[in-house]
C-alpha positions as CSV (number, residue, x, y, z in Angstrom):
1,X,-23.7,33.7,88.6
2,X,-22.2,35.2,91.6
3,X,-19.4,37.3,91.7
4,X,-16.6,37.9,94.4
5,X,-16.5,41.0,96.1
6,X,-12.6,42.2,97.0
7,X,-14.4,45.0,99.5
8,X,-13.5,44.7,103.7
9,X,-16.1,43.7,105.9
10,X,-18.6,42.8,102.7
11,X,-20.0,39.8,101.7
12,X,-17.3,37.3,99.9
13,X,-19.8,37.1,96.7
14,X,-22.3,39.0,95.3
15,X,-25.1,37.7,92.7
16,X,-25.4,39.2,89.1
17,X,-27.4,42.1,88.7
18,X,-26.1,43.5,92.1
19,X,-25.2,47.2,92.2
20,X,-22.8,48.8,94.8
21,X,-23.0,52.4,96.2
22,X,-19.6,53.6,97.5
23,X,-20.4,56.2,99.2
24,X,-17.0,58.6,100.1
25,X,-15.9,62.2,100.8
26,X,-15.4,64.5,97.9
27,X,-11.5,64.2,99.2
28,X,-11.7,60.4,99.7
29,X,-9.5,57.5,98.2
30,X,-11.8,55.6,96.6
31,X,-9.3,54.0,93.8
32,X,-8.2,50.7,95.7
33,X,-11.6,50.1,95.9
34,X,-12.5,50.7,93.1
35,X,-9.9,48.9,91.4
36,X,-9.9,46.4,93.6
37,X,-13.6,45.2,92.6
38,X,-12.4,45.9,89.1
39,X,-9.7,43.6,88.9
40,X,-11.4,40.7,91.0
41,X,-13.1,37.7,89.2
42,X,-13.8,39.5,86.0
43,X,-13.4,38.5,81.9
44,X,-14.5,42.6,81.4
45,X,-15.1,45.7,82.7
46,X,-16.1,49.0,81.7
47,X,-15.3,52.1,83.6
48,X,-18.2,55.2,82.9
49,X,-16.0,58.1,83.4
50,X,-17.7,61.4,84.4
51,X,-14.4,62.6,86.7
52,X,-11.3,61.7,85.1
53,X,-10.2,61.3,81.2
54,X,-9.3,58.1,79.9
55,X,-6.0,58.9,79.9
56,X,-6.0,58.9,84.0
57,X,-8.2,55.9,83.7
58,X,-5.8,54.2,81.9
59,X,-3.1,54.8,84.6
60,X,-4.7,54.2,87.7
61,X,-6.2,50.6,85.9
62,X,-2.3,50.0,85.0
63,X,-0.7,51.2,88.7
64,X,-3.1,49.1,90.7
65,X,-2.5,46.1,88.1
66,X,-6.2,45.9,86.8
67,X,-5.6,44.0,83.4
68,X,-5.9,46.4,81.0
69,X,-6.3,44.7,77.6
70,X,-10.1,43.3,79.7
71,X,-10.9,47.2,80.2
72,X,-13.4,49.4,78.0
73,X,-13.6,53.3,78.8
74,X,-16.4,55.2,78.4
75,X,-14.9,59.0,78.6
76,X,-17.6,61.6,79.4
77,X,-15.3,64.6,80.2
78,X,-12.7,65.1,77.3
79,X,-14.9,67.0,75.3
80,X,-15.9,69.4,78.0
81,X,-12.2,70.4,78.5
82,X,-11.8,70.5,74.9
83,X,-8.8,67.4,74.5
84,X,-8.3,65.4,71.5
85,X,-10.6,62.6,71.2
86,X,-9.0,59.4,69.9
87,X,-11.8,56.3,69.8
88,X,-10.8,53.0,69.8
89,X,-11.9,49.6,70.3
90,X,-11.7,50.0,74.0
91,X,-12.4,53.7,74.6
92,X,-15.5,55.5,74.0
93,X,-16.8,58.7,74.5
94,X,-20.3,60.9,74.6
95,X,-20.9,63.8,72.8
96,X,-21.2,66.0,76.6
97,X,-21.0,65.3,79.9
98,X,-24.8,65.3,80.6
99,X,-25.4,63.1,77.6
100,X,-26.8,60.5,79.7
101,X,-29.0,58.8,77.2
102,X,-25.3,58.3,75.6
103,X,-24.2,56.7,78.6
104,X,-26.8,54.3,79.1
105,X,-26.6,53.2,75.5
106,X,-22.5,52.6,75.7
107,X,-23.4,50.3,78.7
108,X,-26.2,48.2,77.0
109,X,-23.6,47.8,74.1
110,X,-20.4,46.7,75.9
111,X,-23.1,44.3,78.3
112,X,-24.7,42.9,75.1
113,X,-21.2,42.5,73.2
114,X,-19.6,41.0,76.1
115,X,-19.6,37.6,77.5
116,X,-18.3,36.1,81.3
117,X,-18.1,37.9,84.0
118,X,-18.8,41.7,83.5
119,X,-18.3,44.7,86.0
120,X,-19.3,48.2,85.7
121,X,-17.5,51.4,87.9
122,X,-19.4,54.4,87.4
123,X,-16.9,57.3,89.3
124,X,-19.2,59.0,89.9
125,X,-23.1,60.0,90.4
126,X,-22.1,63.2,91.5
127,X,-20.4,64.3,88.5
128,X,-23.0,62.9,86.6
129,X,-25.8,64.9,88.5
130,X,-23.4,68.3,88.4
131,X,-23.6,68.0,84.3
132,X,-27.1,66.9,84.5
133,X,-29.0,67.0,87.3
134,X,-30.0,65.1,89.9
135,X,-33.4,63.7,88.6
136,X,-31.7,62.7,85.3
137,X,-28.7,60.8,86.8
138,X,-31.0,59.3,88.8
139,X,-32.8,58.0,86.1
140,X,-29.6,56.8,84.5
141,X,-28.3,54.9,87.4
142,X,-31.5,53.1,87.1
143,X,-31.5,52.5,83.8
144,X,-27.7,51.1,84.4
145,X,-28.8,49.0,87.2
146,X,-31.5,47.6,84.8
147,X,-29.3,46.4,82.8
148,X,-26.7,44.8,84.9
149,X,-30.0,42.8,86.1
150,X,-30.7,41.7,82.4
151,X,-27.2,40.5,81.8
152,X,-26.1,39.1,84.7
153,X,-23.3,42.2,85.4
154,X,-22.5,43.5,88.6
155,X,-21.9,47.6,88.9
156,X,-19.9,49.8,91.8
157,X,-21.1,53.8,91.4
158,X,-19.5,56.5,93.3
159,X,-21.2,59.1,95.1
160,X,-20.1,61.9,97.0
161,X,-22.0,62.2,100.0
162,X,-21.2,65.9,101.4
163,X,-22.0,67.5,97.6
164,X,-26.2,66.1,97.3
165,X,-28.6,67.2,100.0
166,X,-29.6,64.2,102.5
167,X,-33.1,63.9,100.5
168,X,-31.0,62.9,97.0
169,X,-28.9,60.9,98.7
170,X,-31.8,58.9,100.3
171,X,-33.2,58.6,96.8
172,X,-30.0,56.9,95.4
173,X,-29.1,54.8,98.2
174,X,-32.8,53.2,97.9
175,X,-31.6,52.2,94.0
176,X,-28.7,49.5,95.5
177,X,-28.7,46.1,96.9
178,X,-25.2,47.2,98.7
179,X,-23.9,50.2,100.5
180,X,-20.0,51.0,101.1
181,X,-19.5,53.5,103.4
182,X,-15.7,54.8,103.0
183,X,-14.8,57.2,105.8
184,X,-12.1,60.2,105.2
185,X,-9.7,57.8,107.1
186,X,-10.0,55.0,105.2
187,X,-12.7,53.0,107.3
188,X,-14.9,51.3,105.1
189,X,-18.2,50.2,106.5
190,X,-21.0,48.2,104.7
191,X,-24.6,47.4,104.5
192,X,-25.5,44.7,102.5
């Protein structure tokens, strides 16, 4: 099943099982493109959280007109900053932020519950690594990756390039099929 891509200068379609880098500056705009994958050829998504609550979530999907009632939420930061957690059928949190294992296993649920077209925003690796570290978010994002093979599903995982030392970086960027490169000016350049 391929899936199209709403990214400038990428390929029109990717196949399932493909996962994106975007890679950014820690002060980058990185939400039209990530919403912009979101909201293209999709029956459901899932946005892995490790940056924002689900409450911002929530109103960045609705401002850039991703179809909300198609979204799940996975909120990893709440419950470091010590808010109210509410679950519901479409959000979903983790007991920390560097509960990884957590993570991984909301993903394999939503993929395995869900049928069509499925995407996956991670926002972001470097979050992820700060809570953890970097050799256990590495190991997530491959575990993720693994499973967007096995069910046909296509991810995009942020990572702030300026905060991981050139080594790290290398190590990620070998996990995609796909790079974005998204300059502070908004130039986005890809290798695919």
């Amino acid at each position: 099943m391929d899936y199209e891509l709403a990214i400038e200068n990428a390929p029109e379609s990717i196949p399932g099982g493909t996962g994106v880098l975007l890679i950014h500056p820690s002060t980058g705009e990185t939400d039209r493109i990530d919403t912009d994958f979101l909201k293209t050829d999709t029956d459901r998504l899932l946005v892995i959280s490790t940056r924002t609550t689900a409450r911002e979530v929530q109103q960045k999907l609705e401002y850039y007109g991703v179809d909300e009632k198609s979204a799940d939420i996975l909120d990893t930061l709440s419950v470091e900053r010590g808010y109210s957690r509410r679950s519901s059928d479409r959000v979903h949190y983790v007991s920390s932020p560097d509960d990884l294992a957590g993570i991984v296993e909301t993903t394999r649920e939503f993929l395995a519950e869900n049928e069509g077209k499925r995407r996956i925003s991670l926002d972001s690796i470097t979050e992820m690594a700060y809570y953890a570290d970097e050799e256990r978010a590495l190991e997530a994002v491959e575990e993720i990756l693994e499973l967007l093979k096995e069910h046909d599903a296509v991810g995009l995982f942020h990572l702030s390039e300026e905060v991981h030392d050139d080594a790290d970086v290398a190590a990620f960027k070998e996990l995609f099929d796909g790079i974005v490169y998204l300059d502070e000016d908004g130039t986005v350049e890809v290798e695919f």
